[in-house]
mmCIF file of the N, C-alpha and C atoms, coordinates in Angstrom:
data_MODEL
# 
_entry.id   MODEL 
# 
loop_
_atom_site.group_PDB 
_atom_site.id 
_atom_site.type_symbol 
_atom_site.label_atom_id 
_atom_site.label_alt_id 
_atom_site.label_comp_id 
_atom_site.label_asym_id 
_atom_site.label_entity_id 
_atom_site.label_seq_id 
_atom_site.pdbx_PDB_ins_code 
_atom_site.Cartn_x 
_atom_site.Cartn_y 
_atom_site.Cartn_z 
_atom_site.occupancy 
_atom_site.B_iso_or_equiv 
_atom_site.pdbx_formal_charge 
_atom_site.auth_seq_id 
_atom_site.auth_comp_id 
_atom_site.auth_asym_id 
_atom_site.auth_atom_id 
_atom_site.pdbx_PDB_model_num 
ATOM 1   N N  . UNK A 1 1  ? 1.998  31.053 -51.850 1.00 0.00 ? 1  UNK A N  1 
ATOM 2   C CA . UNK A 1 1  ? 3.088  32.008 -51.962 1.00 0.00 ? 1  UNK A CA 1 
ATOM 3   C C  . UNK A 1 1  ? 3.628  32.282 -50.556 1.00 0.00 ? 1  UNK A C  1 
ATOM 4   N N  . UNK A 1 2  ? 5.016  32.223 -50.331 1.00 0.00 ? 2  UNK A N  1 
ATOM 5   C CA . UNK A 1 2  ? 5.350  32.487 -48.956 1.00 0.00 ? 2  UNK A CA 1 
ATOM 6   C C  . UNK A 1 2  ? 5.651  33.875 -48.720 1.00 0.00 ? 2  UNK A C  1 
ATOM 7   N N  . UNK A 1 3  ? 5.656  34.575 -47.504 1.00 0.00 ? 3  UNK A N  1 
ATOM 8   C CA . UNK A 1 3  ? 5.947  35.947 -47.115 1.00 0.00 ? 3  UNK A CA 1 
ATOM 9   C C  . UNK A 1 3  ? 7.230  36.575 -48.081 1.00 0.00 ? 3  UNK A C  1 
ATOM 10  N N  . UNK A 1 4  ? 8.083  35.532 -48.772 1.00 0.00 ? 4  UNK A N  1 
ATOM 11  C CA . UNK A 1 4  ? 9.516  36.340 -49.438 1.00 0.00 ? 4  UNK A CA 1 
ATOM 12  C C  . UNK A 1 4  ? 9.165  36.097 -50.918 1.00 0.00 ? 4  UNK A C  1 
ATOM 13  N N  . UNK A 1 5  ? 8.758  35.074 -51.062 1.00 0.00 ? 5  UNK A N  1 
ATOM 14  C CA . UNK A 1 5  ? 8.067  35.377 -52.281 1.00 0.00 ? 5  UNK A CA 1 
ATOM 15  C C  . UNK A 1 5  ? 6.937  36.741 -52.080 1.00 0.00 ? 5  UNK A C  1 
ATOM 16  N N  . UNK A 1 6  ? 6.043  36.871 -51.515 1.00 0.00 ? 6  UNK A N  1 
ATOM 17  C CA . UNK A 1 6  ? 5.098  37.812 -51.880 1.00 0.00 ? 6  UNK A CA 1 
ATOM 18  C C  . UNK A 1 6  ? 5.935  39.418 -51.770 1.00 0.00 ? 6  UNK A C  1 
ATOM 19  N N  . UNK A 1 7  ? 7.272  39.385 -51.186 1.00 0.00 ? 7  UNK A N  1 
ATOM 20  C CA . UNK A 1 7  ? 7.856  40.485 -51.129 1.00 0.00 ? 7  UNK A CA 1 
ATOM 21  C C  . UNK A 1 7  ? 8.905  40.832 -52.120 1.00 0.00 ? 7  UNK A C  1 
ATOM 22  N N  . UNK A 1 8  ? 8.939  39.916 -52.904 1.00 0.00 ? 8  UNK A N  1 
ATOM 23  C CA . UNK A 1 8  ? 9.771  40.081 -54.410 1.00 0.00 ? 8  UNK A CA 1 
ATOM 24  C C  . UNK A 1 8  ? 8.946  40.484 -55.152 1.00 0.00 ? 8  UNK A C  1 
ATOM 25  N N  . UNK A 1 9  ? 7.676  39.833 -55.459 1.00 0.00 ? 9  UNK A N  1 
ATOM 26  C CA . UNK A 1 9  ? 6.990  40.092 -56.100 1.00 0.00 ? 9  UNK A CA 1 
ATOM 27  C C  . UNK A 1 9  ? 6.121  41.323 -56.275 1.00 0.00 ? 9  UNK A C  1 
ATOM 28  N N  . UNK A 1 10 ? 6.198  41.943 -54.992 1.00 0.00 ? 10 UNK A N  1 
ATOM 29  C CA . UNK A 1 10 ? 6.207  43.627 -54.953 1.00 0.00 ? 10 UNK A CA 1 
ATOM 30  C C  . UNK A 1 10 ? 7.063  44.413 -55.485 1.00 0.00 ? 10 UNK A C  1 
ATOM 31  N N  . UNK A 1 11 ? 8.162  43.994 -55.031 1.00 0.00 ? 11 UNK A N  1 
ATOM 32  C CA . UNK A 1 11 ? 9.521  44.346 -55.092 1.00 0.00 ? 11 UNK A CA 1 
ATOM 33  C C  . UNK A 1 11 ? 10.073 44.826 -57.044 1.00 0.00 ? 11 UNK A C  1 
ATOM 34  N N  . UNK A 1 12 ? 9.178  43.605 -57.307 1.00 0.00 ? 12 UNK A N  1 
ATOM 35  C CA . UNK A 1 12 ? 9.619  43.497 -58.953 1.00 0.00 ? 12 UNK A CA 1 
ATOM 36  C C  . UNK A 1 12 ? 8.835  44.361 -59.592 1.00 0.00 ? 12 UNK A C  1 
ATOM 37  N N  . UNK A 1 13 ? 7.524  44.467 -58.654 1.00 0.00 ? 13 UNK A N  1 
ATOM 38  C CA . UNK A 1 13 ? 6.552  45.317 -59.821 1.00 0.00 ? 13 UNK A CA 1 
ATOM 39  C C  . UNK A 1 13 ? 6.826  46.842 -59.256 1.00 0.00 ? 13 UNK A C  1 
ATOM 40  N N  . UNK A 1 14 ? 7.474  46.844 -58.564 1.00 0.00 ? 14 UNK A N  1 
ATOM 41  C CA . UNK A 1 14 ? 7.205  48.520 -57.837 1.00 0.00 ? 14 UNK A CA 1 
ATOM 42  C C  . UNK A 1 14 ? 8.458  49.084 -59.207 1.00 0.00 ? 14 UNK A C  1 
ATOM 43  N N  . UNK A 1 15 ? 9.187  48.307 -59.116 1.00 0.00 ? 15 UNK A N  1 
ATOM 44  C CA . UNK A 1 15 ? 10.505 48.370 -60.195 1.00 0.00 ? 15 UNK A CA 1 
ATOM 45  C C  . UNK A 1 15 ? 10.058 48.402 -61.590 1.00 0.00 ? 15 UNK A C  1 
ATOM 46  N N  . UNK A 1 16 ? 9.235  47.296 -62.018 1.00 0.00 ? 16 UNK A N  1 
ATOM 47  C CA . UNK A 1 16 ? 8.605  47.722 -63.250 1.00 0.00 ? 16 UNK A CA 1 
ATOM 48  C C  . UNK A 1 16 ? 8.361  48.423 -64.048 1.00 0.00 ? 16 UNK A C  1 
ATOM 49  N N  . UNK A 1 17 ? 6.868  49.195 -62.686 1.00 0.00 ? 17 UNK A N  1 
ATOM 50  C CA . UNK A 1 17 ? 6.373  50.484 -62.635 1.00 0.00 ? 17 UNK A CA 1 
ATOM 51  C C  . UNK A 1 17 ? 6.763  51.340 -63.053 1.00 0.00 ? 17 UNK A C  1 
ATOM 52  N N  . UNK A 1 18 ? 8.782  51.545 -61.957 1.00 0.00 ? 18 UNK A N  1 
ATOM 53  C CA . UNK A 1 18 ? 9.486  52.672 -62.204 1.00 0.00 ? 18 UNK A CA 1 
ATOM 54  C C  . UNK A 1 18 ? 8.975  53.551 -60.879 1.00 0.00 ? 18 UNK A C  1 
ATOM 55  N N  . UNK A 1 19 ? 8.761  52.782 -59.742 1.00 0.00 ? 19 UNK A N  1 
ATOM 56  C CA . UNK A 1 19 ? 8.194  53.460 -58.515 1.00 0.00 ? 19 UNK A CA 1 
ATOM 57  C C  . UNK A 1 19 ? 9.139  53.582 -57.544 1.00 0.00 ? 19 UNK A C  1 
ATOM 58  N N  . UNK A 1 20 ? 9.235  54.282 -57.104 1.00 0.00 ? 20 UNK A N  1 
ATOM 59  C CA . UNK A 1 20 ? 10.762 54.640 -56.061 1.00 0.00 ? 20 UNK A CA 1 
ATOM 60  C C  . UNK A 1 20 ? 10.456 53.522 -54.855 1.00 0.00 ? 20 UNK A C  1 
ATOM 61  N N  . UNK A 1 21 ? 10.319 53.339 -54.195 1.00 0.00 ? 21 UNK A N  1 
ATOM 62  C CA . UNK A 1 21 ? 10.179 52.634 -52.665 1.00 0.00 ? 21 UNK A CA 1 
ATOM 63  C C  . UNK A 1 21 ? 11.302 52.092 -51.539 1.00 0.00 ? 21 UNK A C  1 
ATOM 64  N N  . UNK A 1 22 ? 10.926 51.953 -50.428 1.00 0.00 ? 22 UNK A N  1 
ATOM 65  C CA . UNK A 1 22 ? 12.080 51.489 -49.295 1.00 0.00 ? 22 UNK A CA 1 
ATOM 66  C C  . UNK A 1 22 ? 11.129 50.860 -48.556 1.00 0.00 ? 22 UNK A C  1 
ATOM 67  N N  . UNK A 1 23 ? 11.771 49.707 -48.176 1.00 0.00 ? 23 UNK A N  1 
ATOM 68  C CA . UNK A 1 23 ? 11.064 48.320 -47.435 1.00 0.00 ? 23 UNK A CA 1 
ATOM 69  C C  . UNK A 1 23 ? 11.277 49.002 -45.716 1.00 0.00 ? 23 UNK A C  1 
ATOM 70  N N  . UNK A 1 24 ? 10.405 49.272 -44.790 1.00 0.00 ? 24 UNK A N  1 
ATOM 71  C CA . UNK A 1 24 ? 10.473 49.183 -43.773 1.00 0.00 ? 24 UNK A CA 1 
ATOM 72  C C  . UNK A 1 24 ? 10.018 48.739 -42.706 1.00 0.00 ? 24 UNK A C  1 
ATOM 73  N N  . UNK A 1 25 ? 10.306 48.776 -41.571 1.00 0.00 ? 25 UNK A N  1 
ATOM 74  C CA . UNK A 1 25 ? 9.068  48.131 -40.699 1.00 0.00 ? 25 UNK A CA 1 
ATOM 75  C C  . UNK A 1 25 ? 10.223 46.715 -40.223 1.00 0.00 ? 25 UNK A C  1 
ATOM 76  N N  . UNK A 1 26 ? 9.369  45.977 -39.660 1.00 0.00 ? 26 UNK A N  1 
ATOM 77  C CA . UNK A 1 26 ? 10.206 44.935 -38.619 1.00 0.00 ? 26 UNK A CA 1 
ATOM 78  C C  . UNK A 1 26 ? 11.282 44.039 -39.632 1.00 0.00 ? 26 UNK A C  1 
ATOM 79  N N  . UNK A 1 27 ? 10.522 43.815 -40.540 1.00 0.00 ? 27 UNK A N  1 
ATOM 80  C CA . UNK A 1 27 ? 11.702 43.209 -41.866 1.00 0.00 ? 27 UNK A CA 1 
ATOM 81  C C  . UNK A 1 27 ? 12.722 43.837 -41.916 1.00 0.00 ? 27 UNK A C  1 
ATOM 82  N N  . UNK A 1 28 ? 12.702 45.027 -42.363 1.00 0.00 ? 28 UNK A N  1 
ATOM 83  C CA . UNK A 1 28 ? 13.769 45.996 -42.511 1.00 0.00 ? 28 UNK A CA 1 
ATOM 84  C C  . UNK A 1 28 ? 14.964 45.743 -41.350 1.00 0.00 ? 28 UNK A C  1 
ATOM 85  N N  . UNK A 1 29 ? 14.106 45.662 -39.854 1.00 0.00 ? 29 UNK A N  1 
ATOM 86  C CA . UNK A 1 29 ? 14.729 45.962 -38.558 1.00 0.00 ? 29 UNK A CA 1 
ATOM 87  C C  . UNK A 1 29 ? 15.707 44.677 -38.235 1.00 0.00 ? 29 UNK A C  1 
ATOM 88  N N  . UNK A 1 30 ? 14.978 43.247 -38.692 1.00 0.00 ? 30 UNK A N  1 
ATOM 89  C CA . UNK A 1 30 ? 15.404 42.247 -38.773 1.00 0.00 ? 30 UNK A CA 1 
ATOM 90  C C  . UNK A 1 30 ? 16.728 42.150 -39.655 1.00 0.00 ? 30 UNK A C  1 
ATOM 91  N N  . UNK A 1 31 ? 16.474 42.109 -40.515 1.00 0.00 ? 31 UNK A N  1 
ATOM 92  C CA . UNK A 1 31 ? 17.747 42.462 -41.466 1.00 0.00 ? 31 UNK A CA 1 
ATOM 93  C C  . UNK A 1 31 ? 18.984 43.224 -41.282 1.00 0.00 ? 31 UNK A C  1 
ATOM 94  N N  . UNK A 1 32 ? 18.661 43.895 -40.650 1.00 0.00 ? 32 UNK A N  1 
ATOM 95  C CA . UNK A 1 32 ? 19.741 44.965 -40.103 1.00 0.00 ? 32 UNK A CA 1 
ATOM 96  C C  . UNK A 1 32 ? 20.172 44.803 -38.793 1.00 0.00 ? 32 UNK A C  1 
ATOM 97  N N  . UNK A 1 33 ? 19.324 43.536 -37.906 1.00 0.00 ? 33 UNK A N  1 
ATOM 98  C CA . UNK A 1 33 ? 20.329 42.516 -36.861 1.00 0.00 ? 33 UNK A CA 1 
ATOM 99  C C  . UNK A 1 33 ? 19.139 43.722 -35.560 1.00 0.00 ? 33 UNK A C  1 
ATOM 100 N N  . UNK A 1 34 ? 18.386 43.758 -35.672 1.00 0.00 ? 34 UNK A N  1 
ATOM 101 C CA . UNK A 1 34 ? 17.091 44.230 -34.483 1.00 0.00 ? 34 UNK A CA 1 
ATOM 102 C C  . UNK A 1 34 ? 16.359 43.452 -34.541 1.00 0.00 ? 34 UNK A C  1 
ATOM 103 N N  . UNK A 1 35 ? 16.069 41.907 -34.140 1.00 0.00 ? 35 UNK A N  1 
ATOM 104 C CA . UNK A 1 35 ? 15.026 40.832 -34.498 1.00 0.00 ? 35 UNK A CA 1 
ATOM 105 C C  . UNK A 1 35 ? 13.872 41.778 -34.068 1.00 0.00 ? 35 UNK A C  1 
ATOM 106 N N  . UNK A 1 36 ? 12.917 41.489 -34.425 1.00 0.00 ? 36 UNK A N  1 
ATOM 107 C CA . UNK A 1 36 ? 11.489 41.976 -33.584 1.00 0.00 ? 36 UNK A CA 1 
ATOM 108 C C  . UNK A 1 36 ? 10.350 40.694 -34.560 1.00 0.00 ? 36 UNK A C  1 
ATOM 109 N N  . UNK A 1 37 ? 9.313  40.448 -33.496 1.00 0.00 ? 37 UNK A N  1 
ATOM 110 C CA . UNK A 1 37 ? 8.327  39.370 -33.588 1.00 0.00 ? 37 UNK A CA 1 
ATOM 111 C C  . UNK A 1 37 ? 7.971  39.529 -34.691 1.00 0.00 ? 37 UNK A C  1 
ATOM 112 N N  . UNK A 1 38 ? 7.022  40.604 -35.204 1.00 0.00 ? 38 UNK A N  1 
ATOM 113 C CA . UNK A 1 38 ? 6.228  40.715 -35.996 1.00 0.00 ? 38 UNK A CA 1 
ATOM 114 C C  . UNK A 1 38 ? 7.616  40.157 -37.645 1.00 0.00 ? 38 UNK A C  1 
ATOM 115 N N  . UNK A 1 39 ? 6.222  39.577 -38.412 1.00 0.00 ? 39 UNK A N  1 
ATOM 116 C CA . UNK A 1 39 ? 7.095  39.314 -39.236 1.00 0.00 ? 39 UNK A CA 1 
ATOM 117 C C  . UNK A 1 39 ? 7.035  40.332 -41.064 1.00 0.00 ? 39 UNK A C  1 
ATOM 118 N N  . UNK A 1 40 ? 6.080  41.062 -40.469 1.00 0.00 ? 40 UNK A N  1 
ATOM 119 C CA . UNK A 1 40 ? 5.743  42.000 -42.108 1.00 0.00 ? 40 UNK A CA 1 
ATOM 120 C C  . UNK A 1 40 ? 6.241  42.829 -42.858 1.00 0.00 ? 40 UNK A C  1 
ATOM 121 N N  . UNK A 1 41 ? 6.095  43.172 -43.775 1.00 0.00 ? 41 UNK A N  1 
ATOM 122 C CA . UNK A 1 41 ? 7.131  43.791 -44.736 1.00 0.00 ? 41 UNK A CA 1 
ATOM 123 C C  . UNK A 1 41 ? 6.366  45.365 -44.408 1.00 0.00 ? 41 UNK A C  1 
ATOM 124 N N  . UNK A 1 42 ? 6.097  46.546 -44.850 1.00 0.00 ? 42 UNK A N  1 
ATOM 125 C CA . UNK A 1 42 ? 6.087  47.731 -44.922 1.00 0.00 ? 42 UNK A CA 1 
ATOM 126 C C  . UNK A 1 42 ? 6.977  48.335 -46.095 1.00 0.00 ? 42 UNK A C  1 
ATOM 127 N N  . UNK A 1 43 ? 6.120  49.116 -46.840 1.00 0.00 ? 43 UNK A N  1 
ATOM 128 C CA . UNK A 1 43 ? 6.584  49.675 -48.600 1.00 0.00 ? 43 UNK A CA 1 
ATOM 129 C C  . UNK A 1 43 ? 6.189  51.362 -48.012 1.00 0.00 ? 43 UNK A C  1 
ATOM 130 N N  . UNK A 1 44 ? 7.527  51.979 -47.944 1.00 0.00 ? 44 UNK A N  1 
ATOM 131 C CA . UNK A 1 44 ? 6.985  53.579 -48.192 1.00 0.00 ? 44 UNK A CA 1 
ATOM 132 C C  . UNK A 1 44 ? 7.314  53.413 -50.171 1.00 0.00 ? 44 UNK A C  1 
ATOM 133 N N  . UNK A 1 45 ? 6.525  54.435 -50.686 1.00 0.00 ? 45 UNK A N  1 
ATOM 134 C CA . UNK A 1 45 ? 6.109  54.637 -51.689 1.00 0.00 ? 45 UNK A CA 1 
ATOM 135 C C  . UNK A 1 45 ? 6.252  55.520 -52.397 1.00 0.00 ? 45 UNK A C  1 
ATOM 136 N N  . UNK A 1 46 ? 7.218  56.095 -53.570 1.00 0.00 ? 46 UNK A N  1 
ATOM 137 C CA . UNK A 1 46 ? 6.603  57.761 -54.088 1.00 0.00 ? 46 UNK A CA 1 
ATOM 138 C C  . UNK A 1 46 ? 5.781  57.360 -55.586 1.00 0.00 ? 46 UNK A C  1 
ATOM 139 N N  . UNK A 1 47 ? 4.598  57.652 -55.376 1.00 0.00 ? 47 UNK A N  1 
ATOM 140 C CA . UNK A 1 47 ? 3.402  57.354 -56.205 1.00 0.00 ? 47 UNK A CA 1 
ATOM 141 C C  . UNK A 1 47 ? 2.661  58.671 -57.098 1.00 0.00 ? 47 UNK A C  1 
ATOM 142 N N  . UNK A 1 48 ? 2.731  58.490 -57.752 1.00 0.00 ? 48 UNK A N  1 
ATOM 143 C CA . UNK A 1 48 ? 1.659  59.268 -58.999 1.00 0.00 ? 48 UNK A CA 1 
ATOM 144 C C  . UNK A 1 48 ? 0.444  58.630 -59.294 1.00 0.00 ? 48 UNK A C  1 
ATOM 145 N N  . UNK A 1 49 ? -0.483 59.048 -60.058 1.00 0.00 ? 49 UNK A N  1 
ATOM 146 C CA . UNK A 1 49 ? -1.473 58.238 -60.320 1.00 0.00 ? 49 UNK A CA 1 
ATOM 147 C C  . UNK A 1 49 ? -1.144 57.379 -61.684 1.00 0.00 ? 49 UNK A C  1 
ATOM 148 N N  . UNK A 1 50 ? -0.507 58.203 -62.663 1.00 0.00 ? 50 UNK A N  1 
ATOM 149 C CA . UNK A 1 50 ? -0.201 57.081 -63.650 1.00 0.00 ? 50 UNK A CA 1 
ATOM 150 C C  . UNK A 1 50 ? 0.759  56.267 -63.727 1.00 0.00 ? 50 UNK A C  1 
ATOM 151 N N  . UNK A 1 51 ? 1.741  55.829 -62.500 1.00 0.00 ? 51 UNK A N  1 
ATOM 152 C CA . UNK A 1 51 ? 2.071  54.679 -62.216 1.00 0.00 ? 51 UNK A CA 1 
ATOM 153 C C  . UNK A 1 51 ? 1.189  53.433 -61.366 1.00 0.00 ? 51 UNK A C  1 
ATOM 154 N N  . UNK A 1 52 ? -0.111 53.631 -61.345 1.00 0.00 ? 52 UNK A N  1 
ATOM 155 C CA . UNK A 1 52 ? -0.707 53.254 -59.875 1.00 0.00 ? 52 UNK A CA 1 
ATOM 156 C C  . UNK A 1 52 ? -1.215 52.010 -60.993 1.00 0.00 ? 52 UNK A C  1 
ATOM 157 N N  . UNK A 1 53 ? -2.254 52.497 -61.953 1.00 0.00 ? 53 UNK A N  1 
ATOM 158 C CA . UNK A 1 53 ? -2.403 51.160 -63.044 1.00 0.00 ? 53 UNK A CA 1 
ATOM 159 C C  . UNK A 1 53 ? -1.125 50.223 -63.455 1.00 0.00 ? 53 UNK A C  1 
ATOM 160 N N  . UNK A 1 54 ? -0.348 50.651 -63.396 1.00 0.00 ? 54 UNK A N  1 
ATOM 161 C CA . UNK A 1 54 ? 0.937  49.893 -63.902 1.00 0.00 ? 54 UNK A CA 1 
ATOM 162 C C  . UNK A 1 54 ? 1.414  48.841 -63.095 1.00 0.00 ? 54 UNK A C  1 
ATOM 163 N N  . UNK A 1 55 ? 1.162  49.361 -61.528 1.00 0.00 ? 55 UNK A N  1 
ATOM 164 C CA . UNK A 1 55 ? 1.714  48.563 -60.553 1.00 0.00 ? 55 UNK A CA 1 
ATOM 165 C C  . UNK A 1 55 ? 0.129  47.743 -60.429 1.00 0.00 ? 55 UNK A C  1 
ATOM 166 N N  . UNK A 1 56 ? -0.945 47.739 -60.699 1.00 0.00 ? 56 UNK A N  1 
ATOM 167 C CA . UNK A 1 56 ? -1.360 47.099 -60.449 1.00 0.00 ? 56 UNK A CA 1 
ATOM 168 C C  . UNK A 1 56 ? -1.940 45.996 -61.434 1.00 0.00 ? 56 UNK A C  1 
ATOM 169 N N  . UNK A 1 57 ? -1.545 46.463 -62.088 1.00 0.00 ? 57 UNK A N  1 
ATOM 170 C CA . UNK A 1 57 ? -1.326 45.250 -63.850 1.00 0.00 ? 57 UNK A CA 1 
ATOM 171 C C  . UNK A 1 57 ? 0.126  44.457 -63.501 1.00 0.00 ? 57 UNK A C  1 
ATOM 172 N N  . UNK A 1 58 ? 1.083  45.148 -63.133 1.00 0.00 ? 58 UNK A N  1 
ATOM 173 C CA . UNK A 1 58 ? 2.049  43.691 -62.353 1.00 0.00 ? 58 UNK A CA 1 
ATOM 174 C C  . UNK A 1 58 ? 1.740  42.855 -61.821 1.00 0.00 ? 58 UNK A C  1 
ATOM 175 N N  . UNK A 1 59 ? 0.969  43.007 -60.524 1.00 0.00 ? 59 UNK A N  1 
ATOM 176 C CA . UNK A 1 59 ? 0.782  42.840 -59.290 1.00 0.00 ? 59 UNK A CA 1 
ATOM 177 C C  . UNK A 1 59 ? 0.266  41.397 -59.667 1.00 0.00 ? 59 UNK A C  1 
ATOM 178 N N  . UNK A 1 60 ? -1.139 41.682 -61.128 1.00 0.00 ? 60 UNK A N  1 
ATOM 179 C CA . UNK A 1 60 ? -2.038 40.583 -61.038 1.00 0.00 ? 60 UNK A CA 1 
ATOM 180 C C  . UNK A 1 60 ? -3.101 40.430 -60.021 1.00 0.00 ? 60 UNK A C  1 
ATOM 181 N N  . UNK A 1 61 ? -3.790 39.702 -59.932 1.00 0.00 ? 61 UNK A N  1 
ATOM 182 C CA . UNK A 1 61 ? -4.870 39.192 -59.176 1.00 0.00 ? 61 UNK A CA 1 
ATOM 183 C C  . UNK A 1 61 ? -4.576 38.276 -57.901 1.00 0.00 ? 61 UNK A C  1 
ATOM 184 N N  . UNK A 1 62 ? -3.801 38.031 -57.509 1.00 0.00 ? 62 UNK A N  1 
ATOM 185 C CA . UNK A 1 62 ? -3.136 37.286 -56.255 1.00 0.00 ? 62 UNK A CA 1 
ATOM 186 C C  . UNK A 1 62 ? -2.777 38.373 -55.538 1.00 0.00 ? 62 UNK A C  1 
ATOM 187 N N  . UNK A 1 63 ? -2.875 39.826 -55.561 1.00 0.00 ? 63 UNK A N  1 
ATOM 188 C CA . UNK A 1 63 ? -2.498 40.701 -54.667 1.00 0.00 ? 63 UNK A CA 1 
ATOM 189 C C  . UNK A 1 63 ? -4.104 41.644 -54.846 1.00 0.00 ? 63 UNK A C  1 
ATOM 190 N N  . UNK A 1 64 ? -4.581 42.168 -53.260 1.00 0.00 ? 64 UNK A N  1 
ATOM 191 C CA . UNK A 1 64 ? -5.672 43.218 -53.389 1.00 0.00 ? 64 UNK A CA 1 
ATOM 192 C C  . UNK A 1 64 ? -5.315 44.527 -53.179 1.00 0.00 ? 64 UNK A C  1 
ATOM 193 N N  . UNK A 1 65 ? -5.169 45.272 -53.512 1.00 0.00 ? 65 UNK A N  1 
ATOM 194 C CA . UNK A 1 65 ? -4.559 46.768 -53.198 1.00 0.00 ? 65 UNK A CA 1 
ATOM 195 C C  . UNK A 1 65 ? -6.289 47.649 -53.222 1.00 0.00 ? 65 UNK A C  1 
ATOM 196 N N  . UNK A 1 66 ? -5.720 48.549 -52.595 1.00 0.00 ? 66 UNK A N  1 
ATOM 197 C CA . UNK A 1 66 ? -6.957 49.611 -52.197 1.00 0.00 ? 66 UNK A CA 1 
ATOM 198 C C  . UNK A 1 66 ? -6.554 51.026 -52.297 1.00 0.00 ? 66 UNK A C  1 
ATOM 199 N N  . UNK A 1 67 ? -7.094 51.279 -53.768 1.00 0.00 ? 67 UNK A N  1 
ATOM 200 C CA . UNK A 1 67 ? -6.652 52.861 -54.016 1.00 0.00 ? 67 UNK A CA 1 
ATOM 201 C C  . UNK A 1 67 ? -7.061 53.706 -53.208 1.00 0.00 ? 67 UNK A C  1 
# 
């Protein structure tokens, strides 16, 4: 899975869910014409607990999350 794939695929389940989120961090910065090295994505989050199973029944087993 490449870095934009693995960031859709967040992307899709955070949506799923029904989870609010905004991508930030050097991706974000990149995109918006601030190159910076690092190449990682960053998810702020507004989370409940009974969306937290949901997103992680998307997610599947190719992603590890740590409640």
């Amino acid at each position: 899975m490449t870095s934009q794939e693995g960031l859709l695929t967040i992307l899709d389940a955070l949506e799923k869910a029904g989870i609010p989120s905004l991508v930030v961090g050097s991706l974000s910065s990149t995109y918006y014409g601030i190159a910076r090295s690092t190449k990682d994505a960053n998810f702020v989050i507004q989370l409940d607990t009974h969306r937290l199973a949901s997103l992680f029944d998307s997610l599947g087993p190719s992603f590890r999350l740590d409640p």
